[in-house]
PLY file of the C-alpha trace (Angstrom):
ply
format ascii 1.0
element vertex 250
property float x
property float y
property float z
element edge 249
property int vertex1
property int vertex2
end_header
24.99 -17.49 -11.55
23.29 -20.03 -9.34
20.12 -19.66 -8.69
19.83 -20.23 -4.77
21.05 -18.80 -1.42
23.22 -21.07 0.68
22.32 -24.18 -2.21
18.75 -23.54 -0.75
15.91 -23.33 -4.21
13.78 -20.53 -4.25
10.90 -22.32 -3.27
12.49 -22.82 -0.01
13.66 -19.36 0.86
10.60 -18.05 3.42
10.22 -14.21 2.16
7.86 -11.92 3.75
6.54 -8.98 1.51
5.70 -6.12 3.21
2.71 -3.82 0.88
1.70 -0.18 2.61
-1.79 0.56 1.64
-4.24 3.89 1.51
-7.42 3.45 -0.62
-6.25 0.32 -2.60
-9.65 -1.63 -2.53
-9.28 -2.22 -6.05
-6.00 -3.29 -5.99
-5.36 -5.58 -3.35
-7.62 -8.50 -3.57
-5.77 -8.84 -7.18
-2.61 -8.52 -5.99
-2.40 -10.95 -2.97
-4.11 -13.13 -5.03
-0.94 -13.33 -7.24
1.65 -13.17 -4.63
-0.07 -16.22 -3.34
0.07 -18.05 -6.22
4.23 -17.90 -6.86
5.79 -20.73 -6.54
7.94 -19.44 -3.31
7.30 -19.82 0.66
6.24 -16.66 0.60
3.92 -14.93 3.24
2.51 -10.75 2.77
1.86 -8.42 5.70
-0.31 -5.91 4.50
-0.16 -2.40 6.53
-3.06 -0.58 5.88
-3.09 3.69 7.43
-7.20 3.39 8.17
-8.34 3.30 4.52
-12.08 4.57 4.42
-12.43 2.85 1.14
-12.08 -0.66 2.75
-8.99 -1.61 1.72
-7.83 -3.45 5.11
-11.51 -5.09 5.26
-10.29 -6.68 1.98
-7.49 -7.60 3.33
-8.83 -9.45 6.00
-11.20 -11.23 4.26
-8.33 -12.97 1.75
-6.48 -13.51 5.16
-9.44 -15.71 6.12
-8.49 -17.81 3.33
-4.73 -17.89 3.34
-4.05 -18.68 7.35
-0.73 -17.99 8.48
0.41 -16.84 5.25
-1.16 -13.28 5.33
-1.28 -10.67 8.41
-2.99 -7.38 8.28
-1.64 -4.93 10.53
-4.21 -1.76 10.94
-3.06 1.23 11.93
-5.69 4.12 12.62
-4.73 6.73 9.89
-2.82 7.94 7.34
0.30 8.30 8.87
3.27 8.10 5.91
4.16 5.15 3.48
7.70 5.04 5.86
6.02 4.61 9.15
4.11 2.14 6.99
6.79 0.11 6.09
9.10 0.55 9.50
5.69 -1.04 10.82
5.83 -4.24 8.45
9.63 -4.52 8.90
9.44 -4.70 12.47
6.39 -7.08 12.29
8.16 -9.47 10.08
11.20 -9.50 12.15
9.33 -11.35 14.54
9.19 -14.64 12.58
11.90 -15.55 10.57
11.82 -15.18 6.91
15.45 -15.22 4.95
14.62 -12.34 3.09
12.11 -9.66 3.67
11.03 -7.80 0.58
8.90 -4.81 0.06
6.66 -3.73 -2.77
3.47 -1.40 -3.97
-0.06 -2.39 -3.50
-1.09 -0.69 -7.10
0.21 -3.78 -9.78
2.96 -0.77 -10.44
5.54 -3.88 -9.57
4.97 -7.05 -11.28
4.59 -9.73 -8.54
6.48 -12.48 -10.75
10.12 -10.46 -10.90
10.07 -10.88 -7.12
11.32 -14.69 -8.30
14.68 -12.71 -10.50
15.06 -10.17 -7.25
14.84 -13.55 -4.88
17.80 -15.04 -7.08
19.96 -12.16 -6.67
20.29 -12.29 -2.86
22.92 -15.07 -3.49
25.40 -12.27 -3.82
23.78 -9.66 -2.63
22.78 -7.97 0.72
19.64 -5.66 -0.73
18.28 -6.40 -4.16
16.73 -3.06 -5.80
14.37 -3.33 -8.51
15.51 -1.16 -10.67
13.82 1.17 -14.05
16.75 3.16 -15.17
19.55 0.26 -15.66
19.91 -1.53 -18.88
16.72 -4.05 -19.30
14.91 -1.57 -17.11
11.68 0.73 -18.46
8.51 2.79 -17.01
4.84 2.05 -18.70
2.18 4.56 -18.63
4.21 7.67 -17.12
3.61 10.60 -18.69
6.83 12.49 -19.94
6.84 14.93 -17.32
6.74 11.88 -14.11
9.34 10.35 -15.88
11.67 13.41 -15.72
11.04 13.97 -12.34
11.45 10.29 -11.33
14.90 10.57 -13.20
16.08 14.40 -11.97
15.02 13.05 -8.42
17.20 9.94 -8.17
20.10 11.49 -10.07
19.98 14.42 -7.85
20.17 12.27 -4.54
22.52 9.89 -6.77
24.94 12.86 -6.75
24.04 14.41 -3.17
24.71 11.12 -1.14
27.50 10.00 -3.52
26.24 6.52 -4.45
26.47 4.33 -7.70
22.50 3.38 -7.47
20.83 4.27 -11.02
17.04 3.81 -9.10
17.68 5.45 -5.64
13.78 6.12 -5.62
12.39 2.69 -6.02
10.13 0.92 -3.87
10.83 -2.92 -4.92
13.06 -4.22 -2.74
14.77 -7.76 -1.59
16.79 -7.60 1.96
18.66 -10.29 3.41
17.43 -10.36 6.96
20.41 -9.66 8.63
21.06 -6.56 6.09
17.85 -5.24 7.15
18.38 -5.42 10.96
21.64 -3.66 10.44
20.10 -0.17 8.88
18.80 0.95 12.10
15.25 0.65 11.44
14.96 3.09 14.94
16.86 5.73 13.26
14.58 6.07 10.25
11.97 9.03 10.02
11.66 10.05 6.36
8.78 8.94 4.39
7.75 9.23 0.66
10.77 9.09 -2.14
13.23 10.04 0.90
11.97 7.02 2.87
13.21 4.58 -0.60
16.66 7.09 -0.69
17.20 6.38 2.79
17.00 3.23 3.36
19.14 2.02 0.34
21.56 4.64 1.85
21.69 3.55 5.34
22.21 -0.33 3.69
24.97 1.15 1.51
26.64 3.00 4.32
26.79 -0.08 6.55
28.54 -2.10 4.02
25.81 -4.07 2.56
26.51 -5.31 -0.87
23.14 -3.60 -2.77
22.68 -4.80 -6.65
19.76 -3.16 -9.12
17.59 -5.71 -10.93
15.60 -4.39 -13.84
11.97 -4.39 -14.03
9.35 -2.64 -15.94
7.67 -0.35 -13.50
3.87 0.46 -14.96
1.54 3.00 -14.02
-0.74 2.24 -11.20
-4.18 -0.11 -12.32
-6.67 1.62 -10.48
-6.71 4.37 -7.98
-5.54 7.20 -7.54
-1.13 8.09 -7.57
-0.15 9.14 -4.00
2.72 10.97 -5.57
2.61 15.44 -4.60
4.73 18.61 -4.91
5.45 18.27 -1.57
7.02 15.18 -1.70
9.43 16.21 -4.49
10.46 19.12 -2.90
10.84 17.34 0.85
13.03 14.34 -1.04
15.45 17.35 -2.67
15.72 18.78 1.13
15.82 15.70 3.11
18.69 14.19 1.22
20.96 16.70 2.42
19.94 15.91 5.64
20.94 12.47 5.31
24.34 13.00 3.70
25.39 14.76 7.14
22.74 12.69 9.44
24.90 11.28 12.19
22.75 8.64 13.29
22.96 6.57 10.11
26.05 4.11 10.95
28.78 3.76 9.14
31.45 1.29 7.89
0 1
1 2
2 3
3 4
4 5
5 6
6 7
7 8
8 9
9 10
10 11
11 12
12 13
13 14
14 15
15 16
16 17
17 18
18 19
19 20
20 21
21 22
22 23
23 24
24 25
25 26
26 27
27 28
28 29
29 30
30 31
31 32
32 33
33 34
34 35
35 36
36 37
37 38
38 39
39 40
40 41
41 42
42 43
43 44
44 45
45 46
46 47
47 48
48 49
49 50
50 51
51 52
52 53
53 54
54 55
55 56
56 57
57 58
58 59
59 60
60 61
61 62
62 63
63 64
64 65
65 66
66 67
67 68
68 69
69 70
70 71
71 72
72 73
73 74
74 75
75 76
76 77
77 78
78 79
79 80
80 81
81 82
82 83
83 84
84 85
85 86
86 87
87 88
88 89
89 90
90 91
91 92
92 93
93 94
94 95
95 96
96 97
97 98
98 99
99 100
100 101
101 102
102 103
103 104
104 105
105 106
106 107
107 108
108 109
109 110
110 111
111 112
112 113
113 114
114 115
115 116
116 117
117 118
118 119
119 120
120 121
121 122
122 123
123 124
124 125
125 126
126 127
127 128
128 129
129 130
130 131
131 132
132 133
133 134
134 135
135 136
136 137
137 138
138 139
139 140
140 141
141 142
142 143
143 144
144 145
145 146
146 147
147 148
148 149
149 150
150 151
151 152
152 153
153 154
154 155
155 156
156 157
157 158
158 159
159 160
160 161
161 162
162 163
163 164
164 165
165 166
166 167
167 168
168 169
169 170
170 171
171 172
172 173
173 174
174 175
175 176
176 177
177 178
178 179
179 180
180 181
181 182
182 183
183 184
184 185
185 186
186 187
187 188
188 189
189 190
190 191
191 192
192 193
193 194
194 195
195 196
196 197
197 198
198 199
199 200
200 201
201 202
202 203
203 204
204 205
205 206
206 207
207 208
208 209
209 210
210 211
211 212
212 213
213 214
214 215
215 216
216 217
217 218
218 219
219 220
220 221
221 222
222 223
223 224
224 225
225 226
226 227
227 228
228 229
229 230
230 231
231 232
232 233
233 234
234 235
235 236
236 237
237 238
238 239
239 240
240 241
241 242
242 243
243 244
244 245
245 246
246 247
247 248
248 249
């Protein structure tokens, strides 16, 4: 398969990443750091929920030395990683990047397989980075994550009635247009659901999705944002969304 969209090299497709934070201070400085250095026209929008640990003061700061190429939106507090990223989609929408991806602030997703993800928008509306397809792993989960992680996304898998091995991912490449077609409006789930739903909406709405593998490794520093609660809201939300009339279809 070629490697380029419309003949265009991957250096010359503009993506925007979009990375929710909450108490990543030890995280993100590393992270942009990297996304800066790939060898793409790529620019980061950091959306930070009020982080009393600094986190969007970091931020800034690497801003200050990367003009134009990072943004820091602040929001006043923790309200949801999917109100987080809604707020970065919308944000990036305003300029006008190719492809808009999305990805966590924790080193859980290796900055460099955002080049393989990049490649597969050729032929593809929404690129998922995906751990449970051939090629695909987890690092540092212990046994029991894993099985939830894996009961979760074949439960929804089998709910919504999807082919997607890695409905709970958060690595993610959209074609512009493919993202401006899910109804961004619409969306009000957050946590695992807000991952589930989105891939849904994209899938209901025709969008060709394809998973990528990647090696998905436990977070660096900090602590995992990851509850009870959001399990059990992700195994009663997708029910929700199976007979949700709002998300558009066809």
């Amino acid at each position: 398969m070629p490697n380029s969209l419309n003949g265009d090299p991957p250096k010359t497709r503009p993506v925007t990443v979009i990375i929710p934070t909450y108490n990543e201070a030890e995280n993100i400085q590393a992270l942009l750091t990297r996304l800066m250095a790939l060898p793409l026209d790529l620019n980061a929008i950091v959306v930070d929920d009020g982080s009393p640990d600094g986190t969007g003061q970091i931020a800034d700061r690497i801003a200050n030395d990367f003009p134009r190429r990072i943004k820091v939106l602040h929001r006043e507090k923790k309200q949801g990683i999917g109100p987080a990223y809604v707020a970065g989609f919308r944000s990036a929408l305003t300029g006008n990047p190719k492809l808009i991806a999305q990805m966590d602030a924790d080193h859980s997703h290796n900055p460099d397989d955002l080049i393989r993800l990049i490649a597969r928008t050729e032929s593809a509306d929404l690129v998922l980075g995906s751990r449970y397809i051939p090629g695909g792993a987890t690092r540092g989960w212990p046994w029991y994550r894993q099985a939830i992680s894996r009961f979760g996304g074949v439960y929804a898998r089998h709910v919504l009635g999807v082919p997607i091995a890695d409905l709970t991912g958060g690595f993610k490449v959209y074609r512009r247009d493919a993202l401006q077609r899910i109804g961004l409006e619409d969306v009000r789930s957050d946590g695992y659901v807000f991952q589930i739903e989105t891939t849904y909406r994209a899938l209901q709405r025709g969008c060709r999705v394809v998973e990528e593998p990647i090696t998905f490794s436990e977070r660096v520093a900090g602590q995992s944002k990851l509850s009870r609660r959001i399990v059990v809201e992700a195994m009663v939300m997708v029910w929700r969304l199976r007979f949700d009339r709002s998300i558009p279809r066809g």
